[in-house]
N, C-alpha and C positions, 0 to 999 in steps of 0.2 A: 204800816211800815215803820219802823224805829230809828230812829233818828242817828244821822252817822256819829255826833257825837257818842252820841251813848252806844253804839254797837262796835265801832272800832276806835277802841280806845290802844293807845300806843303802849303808854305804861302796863294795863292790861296784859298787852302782846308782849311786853319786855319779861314783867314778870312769870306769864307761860313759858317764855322759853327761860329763862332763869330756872325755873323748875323742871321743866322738862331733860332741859340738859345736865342735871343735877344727879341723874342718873341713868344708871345702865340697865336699869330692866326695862326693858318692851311692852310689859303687859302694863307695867306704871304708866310707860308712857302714854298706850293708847287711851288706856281710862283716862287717866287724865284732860287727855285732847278731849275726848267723848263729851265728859262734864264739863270743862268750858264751852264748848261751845252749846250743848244742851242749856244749860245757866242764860246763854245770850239769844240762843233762839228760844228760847220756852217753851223744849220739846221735849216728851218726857221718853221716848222712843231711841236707842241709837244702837250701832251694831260696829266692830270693827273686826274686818275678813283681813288675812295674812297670806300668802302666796303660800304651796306647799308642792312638788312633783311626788307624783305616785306613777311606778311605773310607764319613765317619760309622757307623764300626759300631767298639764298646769289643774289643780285644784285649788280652792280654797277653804279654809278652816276658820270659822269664828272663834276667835280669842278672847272677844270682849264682848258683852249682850247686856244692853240697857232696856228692859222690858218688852224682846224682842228674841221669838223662840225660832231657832235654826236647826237645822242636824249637826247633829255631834262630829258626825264623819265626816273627812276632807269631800267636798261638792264640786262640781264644774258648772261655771256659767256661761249663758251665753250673752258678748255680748252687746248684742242686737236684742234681744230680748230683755237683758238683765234679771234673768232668772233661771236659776238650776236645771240640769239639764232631766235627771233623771227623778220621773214624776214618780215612782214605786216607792220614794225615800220622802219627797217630798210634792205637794199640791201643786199644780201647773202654775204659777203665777202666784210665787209666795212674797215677792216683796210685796207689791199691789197688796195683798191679803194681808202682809204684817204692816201695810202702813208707810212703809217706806216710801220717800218722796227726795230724797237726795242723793247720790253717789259720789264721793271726791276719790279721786285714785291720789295715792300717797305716792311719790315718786322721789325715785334718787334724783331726779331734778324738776323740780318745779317750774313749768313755763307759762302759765295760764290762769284764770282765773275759775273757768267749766273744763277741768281738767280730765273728768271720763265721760259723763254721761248725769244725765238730770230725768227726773221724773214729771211733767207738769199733771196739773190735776184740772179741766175747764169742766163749765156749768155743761152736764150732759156728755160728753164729750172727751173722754180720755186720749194720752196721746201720748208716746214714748219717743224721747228725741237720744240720739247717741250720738258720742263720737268714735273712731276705728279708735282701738285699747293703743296703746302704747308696746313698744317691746316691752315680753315679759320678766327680763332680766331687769328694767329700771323700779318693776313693782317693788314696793315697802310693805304696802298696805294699802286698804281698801276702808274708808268714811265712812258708813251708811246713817243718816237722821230720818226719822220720821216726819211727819206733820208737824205744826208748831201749834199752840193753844189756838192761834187765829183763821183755822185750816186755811190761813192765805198762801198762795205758792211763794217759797224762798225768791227772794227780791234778787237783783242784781250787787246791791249794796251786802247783802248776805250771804251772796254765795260769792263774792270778795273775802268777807270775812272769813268762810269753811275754809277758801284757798291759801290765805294767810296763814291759819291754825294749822294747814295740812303741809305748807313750805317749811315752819316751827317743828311740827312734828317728823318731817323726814331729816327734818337735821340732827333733831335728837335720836333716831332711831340709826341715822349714821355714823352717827357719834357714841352712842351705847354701844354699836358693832365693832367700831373702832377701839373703845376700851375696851371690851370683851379681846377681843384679838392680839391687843397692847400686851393684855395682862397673861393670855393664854402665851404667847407669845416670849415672857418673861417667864414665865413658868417654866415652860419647854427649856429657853436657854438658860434657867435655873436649875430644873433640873441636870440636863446636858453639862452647864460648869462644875454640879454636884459628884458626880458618876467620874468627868475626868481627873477628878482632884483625889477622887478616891482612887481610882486606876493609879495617878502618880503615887498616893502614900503606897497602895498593895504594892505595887512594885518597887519601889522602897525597901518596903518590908521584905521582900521574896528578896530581895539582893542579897539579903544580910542571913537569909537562912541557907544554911549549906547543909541540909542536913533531911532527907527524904520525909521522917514521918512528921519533921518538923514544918515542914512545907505542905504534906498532905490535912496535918492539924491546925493549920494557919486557912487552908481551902479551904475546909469543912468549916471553920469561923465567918469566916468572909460571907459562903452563899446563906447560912442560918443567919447573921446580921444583917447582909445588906440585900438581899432577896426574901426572906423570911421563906428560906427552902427548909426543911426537914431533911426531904429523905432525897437521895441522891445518891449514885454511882459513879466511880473515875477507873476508867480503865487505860493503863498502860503499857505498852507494846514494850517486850521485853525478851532477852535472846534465851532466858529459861524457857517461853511456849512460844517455839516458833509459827510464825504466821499468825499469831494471836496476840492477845491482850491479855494482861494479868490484871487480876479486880482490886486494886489499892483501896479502893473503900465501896462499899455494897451495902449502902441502905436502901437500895430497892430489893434487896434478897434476893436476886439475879444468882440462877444456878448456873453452874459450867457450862451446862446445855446452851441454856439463853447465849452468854458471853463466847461457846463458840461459833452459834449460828450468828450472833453480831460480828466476829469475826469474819469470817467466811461469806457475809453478805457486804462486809467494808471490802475486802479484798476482790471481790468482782467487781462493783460501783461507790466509792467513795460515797457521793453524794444520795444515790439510792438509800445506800446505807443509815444515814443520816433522817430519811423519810420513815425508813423502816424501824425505827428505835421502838417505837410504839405497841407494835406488832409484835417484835420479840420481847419486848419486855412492860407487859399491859400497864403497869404504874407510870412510867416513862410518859411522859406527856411534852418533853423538848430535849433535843442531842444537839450539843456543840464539838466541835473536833477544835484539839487541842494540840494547837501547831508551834511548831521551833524551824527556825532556816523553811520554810516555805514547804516544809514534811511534815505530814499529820502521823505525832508519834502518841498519842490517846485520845479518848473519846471520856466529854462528861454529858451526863445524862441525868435531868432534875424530874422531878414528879411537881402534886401539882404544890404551890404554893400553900403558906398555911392560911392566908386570907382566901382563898379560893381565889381571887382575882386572876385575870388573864396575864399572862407575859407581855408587856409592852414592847414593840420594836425599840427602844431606848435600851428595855432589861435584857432584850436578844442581843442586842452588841455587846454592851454588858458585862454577858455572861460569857462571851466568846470570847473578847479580851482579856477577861480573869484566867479563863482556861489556859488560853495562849499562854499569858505570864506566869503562871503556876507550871504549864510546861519546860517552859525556857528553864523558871526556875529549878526543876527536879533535874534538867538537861545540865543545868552549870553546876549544880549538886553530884553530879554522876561524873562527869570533868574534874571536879575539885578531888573525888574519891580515890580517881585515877589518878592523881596527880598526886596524890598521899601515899597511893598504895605503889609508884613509882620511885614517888622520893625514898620510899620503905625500903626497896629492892635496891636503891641505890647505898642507902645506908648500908646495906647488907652487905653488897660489893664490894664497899670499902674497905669493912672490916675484914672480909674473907681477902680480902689484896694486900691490907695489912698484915694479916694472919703469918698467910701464904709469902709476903717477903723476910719477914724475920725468920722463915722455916729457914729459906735459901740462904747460905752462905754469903755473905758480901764480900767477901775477898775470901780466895782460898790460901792454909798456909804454905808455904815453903817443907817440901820433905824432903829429908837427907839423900841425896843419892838418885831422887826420881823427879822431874817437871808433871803437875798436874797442871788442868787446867778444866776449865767447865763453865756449859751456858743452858739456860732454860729462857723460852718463846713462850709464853699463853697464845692461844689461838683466839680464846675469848679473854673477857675482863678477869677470871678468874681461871686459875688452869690448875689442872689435877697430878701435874708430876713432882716430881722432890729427888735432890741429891743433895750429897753431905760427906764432909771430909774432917773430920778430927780427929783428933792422939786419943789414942785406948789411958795414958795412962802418962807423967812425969816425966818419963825418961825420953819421950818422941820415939821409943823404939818402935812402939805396934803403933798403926795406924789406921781407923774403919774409914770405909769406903763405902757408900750405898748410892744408888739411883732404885727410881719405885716412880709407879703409875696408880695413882687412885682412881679407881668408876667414880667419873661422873665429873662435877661442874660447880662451880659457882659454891655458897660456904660450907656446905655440907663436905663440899671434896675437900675443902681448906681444913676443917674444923678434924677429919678423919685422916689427914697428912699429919697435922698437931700431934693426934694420938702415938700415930705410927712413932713420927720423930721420938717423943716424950719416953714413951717403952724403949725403944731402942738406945738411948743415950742413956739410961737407967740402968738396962740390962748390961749395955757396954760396958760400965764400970765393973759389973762383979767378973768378969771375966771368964765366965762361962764358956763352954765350947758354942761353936758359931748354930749347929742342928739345934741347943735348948735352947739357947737364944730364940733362933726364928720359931721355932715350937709356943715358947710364952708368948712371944708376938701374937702368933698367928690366933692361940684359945684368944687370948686378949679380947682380939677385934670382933672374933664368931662372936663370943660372950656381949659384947658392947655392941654390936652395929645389925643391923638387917642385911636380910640372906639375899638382898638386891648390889651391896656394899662390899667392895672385896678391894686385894690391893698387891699388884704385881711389885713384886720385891726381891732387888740383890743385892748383899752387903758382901766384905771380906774383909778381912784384916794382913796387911800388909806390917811384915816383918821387916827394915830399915836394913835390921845385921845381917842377914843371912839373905836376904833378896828375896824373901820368899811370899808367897799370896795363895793363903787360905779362903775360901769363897763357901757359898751357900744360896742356889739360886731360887726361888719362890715363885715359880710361872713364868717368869721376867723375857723377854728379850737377850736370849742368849747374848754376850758380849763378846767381839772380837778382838783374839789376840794375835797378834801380828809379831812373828818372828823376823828379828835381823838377818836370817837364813830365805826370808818370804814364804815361808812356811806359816797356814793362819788354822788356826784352833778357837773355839766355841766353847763357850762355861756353860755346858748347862745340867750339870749335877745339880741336886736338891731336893724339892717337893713340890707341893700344891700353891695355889695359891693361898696368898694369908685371908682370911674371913671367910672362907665356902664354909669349911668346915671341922669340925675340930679333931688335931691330931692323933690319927691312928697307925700313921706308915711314919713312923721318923724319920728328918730331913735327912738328908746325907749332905756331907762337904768334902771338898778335893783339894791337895794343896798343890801347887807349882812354883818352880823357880823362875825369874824375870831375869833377865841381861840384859847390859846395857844399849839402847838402840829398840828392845823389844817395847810394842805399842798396844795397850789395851784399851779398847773402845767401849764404854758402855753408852747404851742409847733405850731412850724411850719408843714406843712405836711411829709417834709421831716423824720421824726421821722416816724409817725402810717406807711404813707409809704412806709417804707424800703424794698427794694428786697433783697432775697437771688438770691441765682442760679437756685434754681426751678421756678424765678418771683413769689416769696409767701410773700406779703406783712405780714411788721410787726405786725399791724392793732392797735385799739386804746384796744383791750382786753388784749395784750399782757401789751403794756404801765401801762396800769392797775395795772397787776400783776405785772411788775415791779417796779412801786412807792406803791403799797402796800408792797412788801417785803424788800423795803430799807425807808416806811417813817419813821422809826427811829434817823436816821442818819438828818444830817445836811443839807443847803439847798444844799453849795456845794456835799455834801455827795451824794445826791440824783441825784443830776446833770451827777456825773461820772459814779452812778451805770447805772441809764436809758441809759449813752451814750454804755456803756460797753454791755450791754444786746442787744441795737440794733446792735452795730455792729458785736455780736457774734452771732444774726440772719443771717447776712449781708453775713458771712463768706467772701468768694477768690469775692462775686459778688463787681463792684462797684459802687461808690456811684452814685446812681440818683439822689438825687434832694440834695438840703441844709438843714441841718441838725441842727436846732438853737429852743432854751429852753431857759424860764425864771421860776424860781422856787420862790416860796417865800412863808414861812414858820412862826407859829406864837409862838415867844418864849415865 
């Protein structure tokens, strides 16, 4: 037996575990233990078994073999017998065979000094003494020594010692587990801080892009750098292919086919769909859905990586997040687009409102002899009718008169009012008869405008000295003249309308005398018209009686009673069409 100085030495033990704990590998650690203690018993035999489950059932696996041959494959012991169970792999009784004479179980806690089970060896006389195992969760590891040079049985004072080395080495081997775990640990929420700091920059980034392909070639950066994807597909849902997806970018060479059967299988089961990417599309090896507002409005789908490695659940959220934020982004890109092609339409508005008020008169003048007066309504922001009162010429003798209706709406009808006017105050000057006039008018606009584009039109020239009113009517809304006798008459001599077609029946024009008190009404359709709520037009009988009950009154007079009457037809309905009257009256 060896003398306790010289077998348990403290420094000794300080400096094993000094080393032991000096690192984190396991298999350092056991050899290590193995050889000291081997060194102290002078035994040249040792083995260290590691816990392992196969198939919920406890094996063990040697790690570590100091002159000492075991099966390679995880084994089970028994252990009341302290030997393998299954004899096909290995001889019934291989420790006995290999020499082995000690067993220390290594434990998450150490309590003892004969911690599992001992072997003793007497003259004649062999004899296996155990102890019950310990739970299998506090296994580390498993000691095995052979014989020592002295075949004398491990002493009490030495099998102190093993238990010593094996309390050292379960602390290093909890401690190796504990840095491993630290460090894995650090890793994880290294990577995990890595991924959110990029998610803030990409989205960052995607804020500042307004701009589709600029957003799609920002995605396609993102999954080649920070996935090391190649090939990949984005599909987004789009009111060009309804109930489907349009392919924004298709480096899996995904045909229509594919993309509509992905379609068609997202629209029965969402999440199905998401399983099935694979199936329809063989390179497809993971699909994330690409959600804005809690609505999945595309689908991305990557192949495999260029390292081949697997998709980590890290790189799956990942990629779902990127998706999402590249959604949102292409969503506030598709808003912003809107919001341009809005401002556009409003610009447009303005101008054509602009247009359309300098056509209209701002104050009418003063004519000798007669009170006009006159009003135009848009029904929308921009409105299609036009009237106009100015002197033919110096002397205020002759004076043109027109109201007109353009098809249609908003600048185009402003920009073809322009026209109209522009010809007509041109042509006014040369003093042509009222039929060439509307004639040039009319090729004018055939020649200039499409055969959708036309333009109801009535002018006249009114004579100051003689009282008299030459006309010329163009499809128009016949205008009512109301005699001081109550006698009422209709203009509707003339032609076609101007822009159908170009002049082959020449216009005809009528002239009449006006007396004082007589009331002529011109009106757009907007007026006769007018809906209620039942859709019960105003009609031209109504207007009737309303300028017979107010032609007392002045031209303006006239102008607000008729506006008044229509719109108290009109009630809570609104307005359909433009709503524009010129009145002129013979004092």
């Amino acid at each position: 037996m060896l003398a306790t100085s010289n077998l348990i030495n403290l420094q000794s033990l300080i400096d094993l575990s000094a080393a032991l704990n000096a690192s984190d590998d396991e298999l350092f650690i056991l050899n290590t233990s193995l050889l000291s203690v081997m060194g102290k018993l002078r035994t040249f035999k040792a083995c260290a078994l590691q816990p392992v489950r196969q198939e919920g059932v406890l094996k063990w696996c040697c790690v570590a073999s100091k002159g000492m041959k075991l099966p390679s494959e995880p084994f089970t012991l028994d252990f009341n017998a302290l030997r393998p169970f299954n004899p096909t792999d290995i001889n019934d009784g291989v420790f006995v065979d290999t020499g082995i004479q000690m067993v220390q179980a290594v434990r998450k806690e150490q309590t003892g000094a004969r911690q599992f089970a001992e072997i003793g060896q007497g003259s004649g006389n062999e004899s296996i003494h155990s102890a019950s195992p310990p739970d299998e969760q506090e296994f580390l590891a498993l000691l095995c020594f052979g014989a020592n040079l002295t075949k004398i049985p491990y002493s009490d004072e030495e099998e102190q010692y093993i238990s010593l080395v094996a309390s050292i080495t379960a602390n290093a081997l909890l401690n190796a587990r504990n840095l491993r775990s630290l460090r894995q640990t650090g890793s994880y929420l290294e990577r995990k801080n890595q991924l959110l700091t990029t998610l803030f920059e990409i989205n960052r980034e995607f804020t500042a892009l307004l701009n589709k392909d600029e957003i799609i070639k920002f995605l396609t950066l993102r999954l080649m750098g920070q996935l090391a994807v190649s090939r990949f597909a984005v599909l987004i849902k789009t009111p060009a292919v309804p109930h489907g997806f349009d392919l924004a970018v298709n480096r899996l060479k995904m045909s229509n086919g594919q993309a509509a059967a992905l379609a068609e299988s997202f629209q029965m089961d969402a999440a199905h769909a998401m399983t099935r990417c694979s199936e329809i599309v063989g390179d497809c090896v993971l699909a994330s859905p690409m959600t804005t507002q809690n609505e999945t409005r595309g689908l991305l789908l990557v192949g495999e990586k260029m390292n081949k490695q697997p998709y980590t659940l890290e790189e799956r959220n990942f990629l779902e997040a990127l998706g999402s934020t590249a959604m949102t982004a292409l969503e506030n890109a598709r808003l912003f687009q809107e919001e341009l092609e809005k401002k556009r339409l409003e610009d447009e508005l303005n101008l054509a409102r602009t247009i359309q008020k300098g056509l209209l008169p701002q104050e009418l003048p003063q004519i000798p002899g007669f009170g006009v007066a006159g009003m135009s309504v848009s029904s929308k922001q921009i409105g299609g009718d036009y009237y106009d009162v100015f002197p033919i010429d110096d002397t205020s003798d002759e004076w043109m008169l027109v109201i007109a209706d353009v098809s249609g709406k908003g600048t185009p009808a402003a920009l073809l009012m322009a026209n109209t006017q522009a010809a007509l105050r041109a042509l006014a000057q040369v003093n042509m008869p009222l039929p060439d006039m509307v004639s040039r008018i009319n090729n004018l606009l055939y020649t200039n405008t499409s055969s959708d584009k036309f333009v109801t039109f009535f002018c006249a020239k009114l004579h100051t000295v003689g009282k008299t009113l030459t006309f010329c009517n163009a499809g128009h809304n016949p205008p009512l003249l109301l005699r001081e006798n109550g006698t009422l008459e209709t203009l509707t001599e003339g032609g076609l309308i101007l822009g159908i077609m170009e002049t082959i029946v020449p216009y005809e024009e009528r002239t009449i005398t006006l007396a004082a008190n007589d009331v002529l009404v011109c009106f757009t359709d907007g007026v006769s018209e007018a809906l209620n709520e039942h859709l019960e037009e105003f009609t031209d009988a109504r207007l009737e009686n309303s300028l017979r009950a107010s032609a007392h009154g002045t031209a303006q007079e006239l102008v607000e009673r008729i506006t008044t009457d229509v719109q108290a037809h009109a009630g809570g309905a609104p307005q359909s069409d433009d709503i524009t009257m010129l009145v002129l009256k013979g004092l």
